[in-house]
N, C-alpha and C positions, 0 to 999 in steps of 0.2 A: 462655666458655672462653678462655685466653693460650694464647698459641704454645706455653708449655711444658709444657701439661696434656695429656694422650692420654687418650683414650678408648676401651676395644676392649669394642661390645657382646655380648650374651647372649641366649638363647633366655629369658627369664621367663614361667611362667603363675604365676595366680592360682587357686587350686584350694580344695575343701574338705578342712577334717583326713582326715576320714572316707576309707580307704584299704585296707581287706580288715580293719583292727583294729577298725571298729566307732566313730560316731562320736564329735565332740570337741566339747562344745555352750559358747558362749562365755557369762561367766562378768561378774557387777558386784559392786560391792562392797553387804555387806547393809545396811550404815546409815550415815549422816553420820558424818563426821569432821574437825576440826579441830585446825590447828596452827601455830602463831606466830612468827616470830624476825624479825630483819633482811636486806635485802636487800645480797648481798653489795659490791657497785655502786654502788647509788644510796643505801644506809644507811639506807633510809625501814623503820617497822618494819610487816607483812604478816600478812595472817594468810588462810591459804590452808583451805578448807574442802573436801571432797572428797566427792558425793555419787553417789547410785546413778545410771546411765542406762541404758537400754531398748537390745534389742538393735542391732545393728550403729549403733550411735550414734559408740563411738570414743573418742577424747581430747576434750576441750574444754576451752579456759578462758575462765570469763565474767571481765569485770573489771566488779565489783558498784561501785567506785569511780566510775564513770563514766557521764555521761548515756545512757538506754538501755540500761544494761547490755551493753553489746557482747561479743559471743560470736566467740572464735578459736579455728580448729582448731587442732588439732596435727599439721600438714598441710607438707611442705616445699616446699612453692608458697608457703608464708605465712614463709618464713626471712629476714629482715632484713639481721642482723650475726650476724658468727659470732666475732668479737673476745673474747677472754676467757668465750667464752659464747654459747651461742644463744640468740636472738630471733626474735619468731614477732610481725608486725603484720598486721591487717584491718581496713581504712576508719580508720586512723589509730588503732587501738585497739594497743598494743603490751604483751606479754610478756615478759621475758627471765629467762637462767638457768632451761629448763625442764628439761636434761638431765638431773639429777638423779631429779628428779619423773619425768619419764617412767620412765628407768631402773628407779626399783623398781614401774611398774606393768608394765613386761614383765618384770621379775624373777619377779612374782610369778603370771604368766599373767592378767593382768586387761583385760578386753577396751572394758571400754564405762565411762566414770567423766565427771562434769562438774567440775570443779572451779573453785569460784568465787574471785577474791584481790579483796584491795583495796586493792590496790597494782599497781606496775608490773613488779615483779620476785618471784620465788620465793624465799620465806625461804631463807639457804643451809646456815643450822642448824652443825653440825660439818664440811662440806665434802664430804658422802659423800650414799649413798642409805638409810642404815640409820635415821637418824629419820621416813623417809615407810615404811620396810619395818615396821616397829613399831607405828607408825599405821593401816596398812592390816592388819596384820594386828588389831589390835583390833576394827577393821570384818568383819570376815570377810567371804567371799565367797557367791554366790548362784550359782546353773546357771541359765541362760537358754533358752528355745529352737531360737534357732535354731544354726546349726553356726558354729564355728568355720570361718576360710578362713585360708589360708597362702600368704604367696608361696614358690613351690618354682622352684629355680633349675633348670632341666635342662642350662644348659651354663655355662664359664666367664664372668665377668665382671670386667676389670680396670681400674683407674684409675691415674693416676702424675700428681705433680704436682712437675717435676724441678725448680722454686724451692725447694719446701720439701722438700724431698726423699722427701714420702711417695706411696708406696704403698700400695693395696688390690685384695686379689683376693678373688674370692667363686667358691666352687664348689660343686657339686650334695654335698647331705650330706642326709640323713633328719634329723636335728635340727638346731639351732642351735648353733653352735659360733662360738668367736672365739680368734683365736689375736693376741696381742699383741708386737713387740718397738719397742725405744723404745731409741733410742744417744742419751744427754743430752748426750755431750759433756764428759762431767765425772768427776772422778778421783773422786768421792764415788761419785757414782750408777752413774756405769759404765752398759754397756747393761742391758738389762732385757725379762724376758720376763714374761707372765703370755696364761692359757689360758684356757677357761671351754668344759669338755666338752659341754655342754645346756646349756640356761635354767635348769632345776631346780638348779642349782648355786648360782648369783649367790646368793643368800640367806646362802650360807654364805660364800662364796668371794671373793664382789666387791663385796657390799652396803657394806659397811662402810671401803671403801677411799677417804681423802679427799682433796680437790683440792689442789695445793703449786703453790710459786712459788718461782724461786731468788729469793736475796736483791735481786740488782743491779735483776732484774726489780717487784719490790716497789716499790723505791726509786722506778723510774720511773713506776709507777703511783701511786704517794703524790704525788708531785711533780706529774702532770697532774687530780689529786681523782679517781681512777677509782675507789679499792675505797674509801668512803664508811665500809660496812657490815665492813669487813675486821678482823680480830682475829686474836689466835693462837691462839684456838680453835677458828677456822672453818676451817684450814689449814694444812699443811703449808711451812713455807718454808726452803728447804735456803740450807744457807749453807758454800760449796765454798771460799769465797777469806777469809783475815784479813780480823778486820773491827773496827774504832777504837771503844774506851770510849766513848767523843764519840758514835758512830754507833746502838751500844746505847741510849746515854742519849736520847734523841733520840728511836728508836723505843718506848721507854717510855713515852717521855709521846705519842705518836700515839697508842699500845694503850691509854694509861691504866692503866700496871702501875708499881710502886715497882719493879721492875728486870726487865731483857730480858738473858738468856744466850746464848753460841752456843759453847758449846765441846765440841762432840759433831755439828756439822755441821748441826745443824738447831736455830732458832732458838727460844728458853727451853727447850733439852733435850727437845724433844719426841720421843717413843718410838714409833716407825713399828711399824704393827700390822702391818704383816710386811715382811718386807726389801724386797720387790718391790712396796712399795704405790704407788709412781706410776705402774708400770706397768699394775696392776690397776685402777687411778682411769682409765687411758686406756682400758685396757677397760669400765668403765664407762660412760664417754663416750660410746663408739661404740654402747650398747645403747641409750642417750636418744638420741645423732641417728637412729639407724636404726627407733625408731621411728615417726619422721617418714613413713615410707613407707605408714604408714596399714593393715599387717598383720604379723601373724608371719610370720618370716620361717624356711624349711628353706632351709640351707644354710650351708656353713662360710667362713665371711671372717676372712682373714691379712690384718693392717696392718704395717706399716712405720713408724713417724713417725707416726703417725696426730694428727689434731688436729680442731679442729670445722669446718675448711675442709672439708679432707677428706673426712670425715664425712657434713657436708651438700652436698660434692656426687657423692658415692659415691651417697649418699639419692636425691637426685635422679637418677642415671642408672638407678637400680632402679627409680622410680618413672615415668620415661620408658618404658622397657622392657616393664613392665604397661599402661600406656596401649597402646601399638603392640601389644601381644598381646592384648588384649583387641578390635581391629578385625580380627584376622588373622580369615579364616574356614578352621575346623579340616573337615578333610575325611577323617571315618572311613576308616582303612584296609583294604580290601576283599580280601581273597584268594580268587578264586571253586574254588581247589582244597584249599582248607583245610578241616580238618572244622569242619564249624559247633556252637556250643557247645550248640544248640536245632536239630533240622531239623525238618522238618512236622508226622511223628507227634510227636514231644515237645511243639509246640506244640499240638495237639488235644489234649495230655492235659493243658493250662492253660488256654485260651483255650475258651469256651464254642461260640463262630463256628464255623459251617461254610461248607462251599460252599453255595451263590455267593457267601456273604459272606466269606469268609477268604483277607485280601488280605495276608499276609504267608509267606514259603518260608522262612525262615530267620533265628535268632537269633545273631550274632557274637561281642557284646559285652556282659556285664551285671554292674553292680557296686549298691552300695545307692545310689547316685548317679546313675546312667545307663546306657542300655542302646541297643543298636546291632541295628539289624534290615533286613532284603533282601526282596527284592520285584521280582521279574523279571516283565516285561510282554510278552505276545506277543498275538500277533493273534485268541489265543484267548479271549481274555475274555468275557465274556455283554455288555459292554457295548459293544464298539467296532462293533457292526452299526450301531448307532441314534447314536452318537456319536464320529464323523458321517458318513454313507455317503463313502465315496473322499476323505474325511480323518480318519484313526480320533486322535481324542485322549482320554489319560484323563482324567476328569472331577474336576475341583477335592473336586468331597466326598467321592468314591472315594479320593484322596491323602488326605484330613484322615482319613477312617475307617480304611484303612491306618495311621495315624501314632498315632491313635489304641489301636490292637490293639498296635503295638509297644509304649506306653506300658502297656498294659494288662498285658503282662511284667512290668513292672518294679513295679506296685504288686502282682499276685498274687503274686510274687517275696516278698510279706514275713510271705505266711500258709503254714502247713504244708498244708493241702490245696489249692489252689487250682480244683480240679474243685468244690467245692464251691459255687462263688462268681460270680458277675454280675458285669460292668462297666456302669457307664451314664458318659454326659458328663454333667457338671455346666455347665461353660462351656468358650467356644471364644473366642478373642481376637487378635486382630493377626495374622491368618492374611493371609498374600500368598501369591500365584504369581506367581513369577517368569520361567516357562520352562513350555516344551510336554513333555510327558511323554508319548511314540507308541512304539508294537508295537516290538519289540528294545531299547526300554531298562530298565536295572537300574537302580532306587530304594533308595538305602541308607537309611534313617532315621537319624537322629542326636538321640536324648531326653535333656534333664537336668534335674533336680529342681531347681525354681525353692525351693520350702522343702521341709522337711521333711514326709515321710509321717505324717499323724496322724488317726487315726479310719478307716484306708481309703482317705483322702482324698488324692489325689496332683495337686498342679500342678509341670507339667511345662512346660520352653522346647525346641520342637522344630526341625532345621533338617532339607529332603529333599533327597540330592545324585543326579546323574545325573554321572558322570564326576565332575568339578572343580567343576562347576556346581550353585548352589543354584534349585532349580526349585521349592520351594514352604518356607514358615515360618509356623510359629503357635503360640500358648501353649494349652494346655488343661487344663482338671482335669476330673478322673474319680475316680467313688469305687466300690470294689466292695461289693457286699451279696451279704450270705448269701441261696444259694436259700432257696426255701421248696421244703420235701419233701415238701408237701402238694396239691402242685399240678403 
C-alpha cells in the first residue's frame, strides 16, 4: 500500500445463502464447452474450453499448454499485473485477461467451473462478457449439493486511492448491487454512470457491454506492441480530439482494413450499445475482479474511477477481512432474562432424554443451519459427588453428550414429529477441552452444520463457551431413526 491509499476496515463474515428462505445449493455447468479467438495482448490465437467441477471446487484455469498441466486459481493472492488487465500467476504458470470470463460466470450464478486454455491469455472475442454468456448458457447448469456460501458484509468498507483518484465503498445489502460513476475527462464521454440492481440483471444489463480505449491511449500501446491481438472489433476506441488522414491510413493498415473512419467520435463509426457503455464495461470489470475473492458476495459497492488497480485491491482487502473473521471466535449472545425460544418442557417434547440424562435447560437459537442451547451447572448434578470429592468437575463426556442433545435439536428440527424419533452418534472427532467447567457455571452450546442434512444424517462443528471462554470443541454426526412401536 503508498502513502496515498487508505484503508478503512469492515466487519466481513462468510456465511451460507440459506437464511429463513430456504437454502441456495451451488450450481456447475452440465457439459463441456468450447471457444476460440485471439488474445487481446499477446495476439496468440486460444482456445478456452470450460468444464464441469465438483462442489466448492471454484474457478480454475489449467493451462493444458504447458508441461504438467499447471492449474491456477482464480484467487487474488495469485494477481500479478493489473495493467490493461488482470493476471493470475502460480509456480510460473501465468493467465491473463480473466476478467471477462469470470464476469459472466458470476453473471450467471455459476459456482464451481475448470476451465482449461492453451494459451496464456483469454481469447477477448468482441471485448464484452456476452460470447462466454452464450457459451455457458449452451452448457446449462446443474444443482449441486452442497450449499452455496456468501460473503455478507455487516458493516462498511472503504478504499481510496488519491493517485488515481478512485474510490470504493461497499456496504451491508441483501443482494449484490454495484453502483458505477466514471469522470473520463472528456467532452465526448462526459462523466458516466451505470448500476446493476442484483446479479440477475448482468445478462441483460451488462453482459454485453465492451472494453474501449481513447485513441491517444491506442497509439501508445501500438507503438510499445502491447495489443498484439487488438482490432476494431474487439473494442470500443473513442476518438475525442481531430485526428490526420495520414493517422487513419496508418491505423488501417495496423487493423488490416481498406479504411479506418472517425467522424462520429468513435473509431470506424462504431455504434455504442448504449450511451453509457464504458461505464457499464467498468462495471463489468469490477464483477471479474471481485470475483477474485473466492465467493458471492451480499453487499452493495459504489466506485468512483474504478479500474483493475482498484479492483484487485478492494479484492484483496475483502478477502483479508474473511481471513481475520474467520479466526475471530464468535461468542453466542446469551440473555438469561429472555424468553428462550425452547425451555425444558418444549425440549421433552423433542428430545427422547430424560433425567439423569438430560443435560440441556434451554434452547436460544435455531435456524436450518445452527442452533444455540444453555446448560446451567450447579452442585446438584448426579455426578459431581464421585467426580471428584472437594473438586467437583464436569466430565468431558457429560459436555460431549450435552452438545450432543443440543445438536439433536437441530436435526429433529427437520421432521414434523420429532417425538417419534431416536438420536444415536455415528462419530465424534477433534473433540478438545480447553477449560474446567464446575458448579455455577453456564454452558452455552454453539452448533453448525458442517454439510447439509441428508438421510437424518447431521454433521455438525461444535464450540462450548462459559463466559468469553471456549472450554470444550468437537465435530459430531448423528443420525435420527424412527422408533420402532413395537417395542
Amino acid at each position: 500500500m503508498t502513502e496515498n491509499q487508505s484503508i478503512n476496515s469492515s466487519m466481513i463474515l462468510e456465511q451460507p445463502a440459506s437464511k429463513g428462505a430456504g437454502p441456495v445449493f451451488q450450481t456447475t455447468i452440465r457439459e463441456a464447452v468450447s471457444i476460440s479467438g485471439v488474445g487481446l495482448h499477446t495476439g496468440a490465437s486460444v482456445t478456452l474450453r470450460f468444464l464441469p467441477a465438483p462442489e466448492n471446487h471454484g474457478y480454475k484455469f489449467r493451462r493444458i499448454d504447458l508441461p504438467g498441466q499447471p492449474v491456477v486459481e482464480a484467487d487474488v493472492d495469485f494477481v500479478t499485473d493489473t495493467d490493461r488487465g488482470t493476471t493470475l500467476m502460480k509456480d510460473g504458470a501465468r493467465v491473463s485477461t480473466v476478467e471477462h470470463v469470470l464476469a459472466a460466470l458470476v453473471g450467471l450464478e455459476i459456482d464451481n467451473v475448470l476451465m482449461e486454455v492453451d494459451g496464456p491469455e483469454m481469447p477477448i472475442m468482441d471485448g464484452s462478457s456476452r460470447p462466454f454468456i452464450d457459451l455457458l448458457d449452451k452448457a446449462g447448469t446443474t444443482e449441486q449439493q452442497a450449499e452455496r456460501k456468501y460473503i455478507v458484509l455487516t458493516e462498511n468498507l472503504t478504499y481510496e486511492d488519491t493517485t488515481r483518484r478512485s474510490e470504493m465503498l461497499a456496504v451491508p445489502s441483501d443482494e449484490y448491487r454495484i453502483t458505477v460513476m466514471v469522470d473520463y475527462n472528456s467532452d465526448l464521454l462526459g462523466t458516466q454512470h451505470a448500476s446493476l440492481y442484483n446479479i440477475r440483471e448482468f445478462r441483460q444489463e451488462i453482459a454485453d457491454s465492451r472494453t474501449f480505449v481513447f485513441l491517444h491511449e491506442l497509439e501508445m500501446l501500438l507503438q510499445h506492441n502491447l495489443i498484439k491481438g487488438g482490432d476494431i472489433n474487439n473494442a470500443i476506441v473513442v476518438v475525442d480530439k481531430p485526428i490526420a488522414q495520414e493517422q487513419l491510413d496508418r491505423l488501417a493498415k495496423v487493423f488490416n482494413k481498406e479504411n479506418v473512419k472517425a467522424d462520429r467520435g468513435f473509431l470506424n463509426n462504431v455504434k455504442l450499445r448504449y450511451i453509457n457503455e464504458p461505464a457499464r464495461h467498468k462495471l463489468l470489470d469490477i464483477v471479474g475482479d471481485l470475483a477474485l475473492v473466492g465467493a458471492p458476495i451480499k453487499g452493495h459497492i459504489l466506485a468512483a474511477r474504478p479500474g483493475h488497480v482498484a479492483n484487485v485491491a478492494f479484492a484483496r482487502q475483502i478477502r483479508e477481512m474473511v481471513k481475520k473473521e474467520r479466526l475471530k471466535v464468535k461468542v453466542p449472545v446469551y440473555d438469561p432474562k429472555a424468553k428462550p425460544l425452547y425451555d425444558i418442557n418444549a425440549i421433552m417434547n423433542i428430545l427422547p432424554h430424560r433425567s439423569p440424562f438430560l443435560f440441556i435447560d434451554k434452547i436460544t437459537e435455531l435456524s436450518d443451519r445452527h442452533v444455540v442451547g444453555v446448560k446451567s451447572v450447579t452442585m446438584n448434578e448426579w455426578f459431581f459427588p464421585g467426580h471428584f470429592p472437594g473438586a467437583p468437575v464436569m466430565p468431558g463426556v457429560i459436555q460431549v453428550e450435552a452438545m450432543a442433545q443440543v445438536g439433536g435439536i437441530l436435526v429433529l428440527s427437520t421432521v414434523p414429529d420429532p417425538e417419534n424419533y431416536l438420536t444415536y452418534f455415528l462419530k465424534i472427532d477433534n473433540t478438545k477441552f480447553r477449560d474446567m467447567v464446575v458448579p455455577g457455571d453456564t454452558i452455552i452450546f454453539h452448533l453448525e452444520l458442517a454439510a447439509p442434512i441428508r438421510r437424518g444424517i447431521c454433521h455438525m462443528v461444535g464450540k462450548a463457551f462459559v463466559g468469553d471462554r471456549v472450554v470444550m470443541e468437537s465435530e459430531m454426526m448423528a443420525q435420527i431413526v424412527k422408533r420402532d412401536k413395537k417395542k
